[in-house]
N, C-alpha and C positions, 0 to 999 in steps of 0.2 A: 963130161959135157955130152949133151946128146941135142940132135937137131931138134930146132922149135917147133909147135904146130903154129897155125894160124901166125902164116906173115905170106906177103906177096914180095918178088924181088922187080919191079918196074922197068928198072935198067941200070946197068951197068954193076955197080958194087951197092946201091944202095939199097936198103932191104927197108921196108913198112909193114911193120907188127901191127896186127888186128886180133890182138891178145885182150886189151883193155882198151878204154875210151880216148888215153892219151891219143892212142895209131904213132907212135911214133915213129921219124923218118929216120935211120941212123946211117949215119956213113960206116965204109970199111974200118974195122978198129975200133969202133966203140959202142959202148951201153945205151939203152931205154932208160928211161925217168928210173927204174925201177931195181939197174943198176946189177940186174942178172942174164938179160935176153943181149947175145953179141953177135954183132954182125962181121963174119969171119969170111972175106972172099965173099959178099954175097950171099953170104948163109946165115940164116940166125941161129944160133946157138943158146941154150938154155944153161947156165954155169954152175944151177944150182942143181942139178940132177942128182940124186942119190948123196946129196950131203944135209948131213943132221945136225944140226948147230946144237939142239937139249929135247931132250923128250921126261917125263913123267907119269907117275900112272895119278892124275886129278878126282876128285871129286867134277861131279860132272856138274855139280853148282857152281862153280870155277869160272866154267865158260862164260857168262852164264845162260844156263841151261835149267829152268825151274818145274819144266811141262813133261821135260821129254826121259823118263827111268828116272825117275827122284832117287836119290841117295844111292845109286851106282855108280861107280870109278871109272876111267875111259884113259886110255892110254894115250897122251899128249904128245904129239912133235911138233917141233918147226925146224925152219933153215935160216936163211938169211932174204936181204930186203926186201923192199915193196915198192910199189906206184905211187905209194902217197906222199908226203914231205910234211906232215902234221908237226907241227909247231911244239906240240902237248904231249908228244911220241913217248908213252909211257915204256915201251921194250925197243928203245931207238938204239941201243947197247949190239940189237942185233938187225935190227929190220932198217936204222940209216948211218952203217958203216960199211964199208965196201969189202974188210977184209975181218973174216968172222972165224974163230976154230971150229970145223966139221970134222965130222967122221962120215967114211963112205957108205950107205945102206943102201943094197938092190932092195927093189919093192917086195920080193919072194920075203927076202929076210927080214923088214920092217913087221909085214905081217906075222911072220911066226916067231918075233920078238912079242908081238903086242898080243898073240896065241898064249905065250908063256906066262903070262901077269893075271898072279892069283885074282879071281871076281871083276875081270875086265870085260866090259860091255861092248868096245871097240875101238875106232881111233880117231882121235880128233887132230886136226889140223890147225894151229895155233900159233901162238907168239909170235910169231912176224907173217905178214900177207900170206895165207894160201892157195890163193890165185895166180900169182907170179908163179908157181911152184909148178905150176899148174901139170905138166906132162909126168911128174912123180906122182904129184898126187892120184892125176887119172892111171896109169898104170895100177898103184897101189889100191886104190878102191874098188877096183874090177874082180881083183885078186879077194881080198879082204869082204866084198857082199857077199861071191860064190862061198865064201868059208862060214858064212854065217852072222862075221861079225857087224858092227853098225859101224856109219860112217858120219864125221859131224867134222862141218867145216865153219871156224870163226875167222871172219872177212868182213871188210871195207866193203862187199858188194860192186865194188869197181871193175866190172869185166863186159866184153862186149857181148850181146846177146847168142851169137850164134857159141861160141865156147859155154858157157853157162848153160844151154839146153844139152849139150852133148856129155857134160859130167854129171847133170844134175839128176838121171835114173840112178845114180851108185849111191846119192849122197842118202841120210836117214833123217838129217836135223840141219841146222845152221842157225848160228847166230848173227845177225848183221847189225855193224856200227851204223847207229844214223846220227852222223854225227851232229848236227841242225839241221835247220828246215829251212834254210836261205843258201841262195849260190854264194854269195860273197863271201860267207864262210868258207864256203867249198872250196872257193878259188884263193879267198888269202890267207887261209891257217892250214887249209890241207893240200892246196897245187891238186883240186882236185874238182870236179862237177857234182852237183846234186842229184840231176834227173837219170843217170842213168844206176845209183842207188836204189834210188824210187822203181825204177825198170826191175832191177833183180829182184828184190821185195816183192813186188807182183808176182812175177812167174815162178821164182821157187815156192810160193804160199801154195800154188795148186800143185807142187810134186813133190813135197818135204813138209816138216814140219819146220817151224820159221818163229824164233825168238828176236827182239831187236832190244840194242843197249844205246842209249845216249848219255855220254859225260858231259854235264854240265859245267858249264866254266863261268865264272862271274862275271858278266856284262857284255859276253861275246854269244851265246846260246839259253840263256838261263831266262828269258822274258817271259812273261805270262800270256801274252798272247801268241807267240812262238810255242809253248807247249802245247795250247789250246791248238794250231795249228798242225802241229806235229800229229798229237794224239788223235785228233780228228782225222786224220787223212788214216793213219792206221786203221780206222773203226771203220774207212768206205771199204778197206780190202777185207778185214774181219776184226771185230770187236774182242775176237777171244785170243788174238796173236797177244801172247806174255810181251810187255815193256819193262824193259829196267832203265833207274837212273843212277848214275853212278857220281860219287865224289872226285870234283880233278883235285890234287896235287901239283905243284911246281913242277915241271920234268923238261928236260933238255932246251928248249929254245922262250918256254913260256915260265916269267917270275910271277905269274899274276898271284895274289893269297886263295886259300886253298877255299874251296865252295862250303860257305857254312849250310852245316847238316841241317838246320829249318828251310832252307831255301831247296836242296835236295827233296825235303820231305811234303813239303809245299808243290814240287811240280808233280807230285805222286797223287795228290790231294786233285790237281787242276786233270790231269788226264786220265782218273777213275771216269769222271764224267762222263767221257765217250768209250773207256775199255773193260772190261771184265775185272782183270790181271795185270794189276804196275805194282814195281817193286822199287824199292830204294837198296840198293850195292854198295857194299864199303864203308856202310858206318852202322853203328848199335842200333837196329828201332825192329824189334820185333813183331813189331805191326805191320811195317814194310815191307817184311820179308815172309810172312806168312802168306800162306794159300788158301783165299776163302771160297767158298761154296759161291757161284754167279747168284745164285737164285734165295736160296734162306742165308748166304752171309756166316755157315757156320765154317768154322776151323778147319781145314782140310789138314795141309802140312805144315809144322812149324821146323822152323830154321834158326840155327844161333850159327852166323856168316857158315860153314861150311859145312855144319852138322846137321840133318835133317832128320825130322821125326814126324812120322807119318802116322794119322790118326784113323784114318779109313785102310778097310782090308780087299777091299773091292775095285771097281770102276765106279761107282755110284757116292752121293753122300749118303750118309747111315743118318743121317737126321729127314731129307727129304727127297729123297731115293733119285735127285738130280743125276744126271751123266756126266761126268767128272772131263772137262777139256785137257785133259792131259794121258801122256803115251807110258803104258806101262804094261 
């Protein structure tokens, strides 16, 4: 364990984390929504410090990540829980059970693990909230920039703004779930708010490079004027932030049947309209996952789900010497 940042102690034993948007108030002896921040005598405590639930070395299309070193490896970790309570919690195995198998990593060692991993580009933060983590992770990436390598965190965007400017000079990329574009989703599938998503979005776009995923779900997220909305409000901050749509599956608290791949491929279809670069995730359509040129439409990279093959040698298209939105 190691003490938290970002919480005030008011009076007496009870401590208020200004870690995320919950602010939760916790009494002596117990957890944040989030189920790792403990208030010990007054003190909050972080439980996940230095414990690694699984790590990998990924394809960095995994994440996904389609803009940012196409067809580079990035070395994956997580730990355990999150802030969220998502209904559709597809890694809720680790991010909404309270008692998870870890092993102990100082940050030194994280790093010169993820040092050691043949053709590794750097470390991403994954499989369950990176945010909660948050005083590992900022330790580790302070370490891990000075060394050279990149830093890429996939997150819910749930964090409150003063935390989120003070890690976000280490970070290199990030992916952010959005998960709809209504609060009432926010508040009844995910125990969670919309606008301060919308908040992170903004500000890490001008200090990172910034991919966004939304899982569609049949009749809860998946409307056409919802996408229309969504994609639009991305196009006011920049038309060229990459969208993915992803295929839900049944998983822990949601039986709903799984999102047929037309109606996936259809919300790809509705928010070209406002974006450069929308992809479809998770299902066969090689059209969806290709990377076309914004300007002549020709071929840039094509992808079969985690294999990518790159058609241009440059920064530029070689058909009409466009500048290519993406980090290589």
């Amino acid at each position: 364990m190691k003490e938290a940042m970002f919480y005030q102690n008011p009076k007496g034993d009870l401590v208020v984390c200004s870690l995320c948007p919950h602010g939760c108030r916790i009494k002596n002896g117990n957890f944040g929504i989030c189920r790792v921040r403990k208030n010990i005598d007054g003190i909050l405590y972080t439980t996940n410090y230095e414990r690694i639930s699984s790590w990998a070395l990924d394809p960095i299309e995994k994440k996904p990540l389609y803009h940012f070193y196409p067809g580079s490896l990035i070395f994956s970790v997580g730990s355990f829980g999150c802030n969220f309570r998502c209904k559709f919690c597809q890694n809720w195995q680790i991010a909404q059970v309270a008692q998870v198998p870890t092993q102990e990593v100082s940050p030194l060692k994280l790093v010169e693990i993820a040092e050691s991993q043949k053709d590794n580009l750097g470390i991403a933060f994954t499989y369950n909230e990176p945010t909660i983590w948050y005083e590992y992770v900022y330790d580790v990436v302070r370490i891990s920039k000075e060394r050279g390598l990149k830093n890429v965190l996939v997150t819910n965007g749930f964090i409150e703004e003063k935390p989120l400017r003070e890690i976000i000079p280490y970070i290199d990329a990030m992916n952010i779930d959005l998960k709809a574009f209504k609060e009432d989703f926010y508040r009844d599938i995910t125990a969670g708010k919309l606008s301060p998503v919308l908040r992170t979005i903004e500000i890490s776009k001008k200090f990172c490079h910034v991919e966004i995923t939304t899982l569609l779900i049949p009749g809860l997220n998946d409307e056409d004027d919802e996408i229309e909305r969504l994609a639009f409000w991305i196009s006011s901050i920049d038309k060229r932030i990459p969208l993915h749509f992803s295929k839900y599956f049944p998983n822990y608290k949601l039986n709903l049947p799984p999102t047929p791949v037309e109606r996936v491929k259809r919300a790809r279809q509705i928010a070209r309209n406002f974006l450069y670069y929308v992809y479809t995730g998770n299902i066969d359509d090689e059209e969806g996952s290709t990377t076309y040129c914004k300007k002549c439409g020709a071929p840039l990279i094509k992808r079969n789900y985690y294999n990518t093959r790159k058609l241009i040698k440059g920064d530029v298209c070689e058909k009409c010497h466009e500048k290519l939105d993406i980090v290589m």
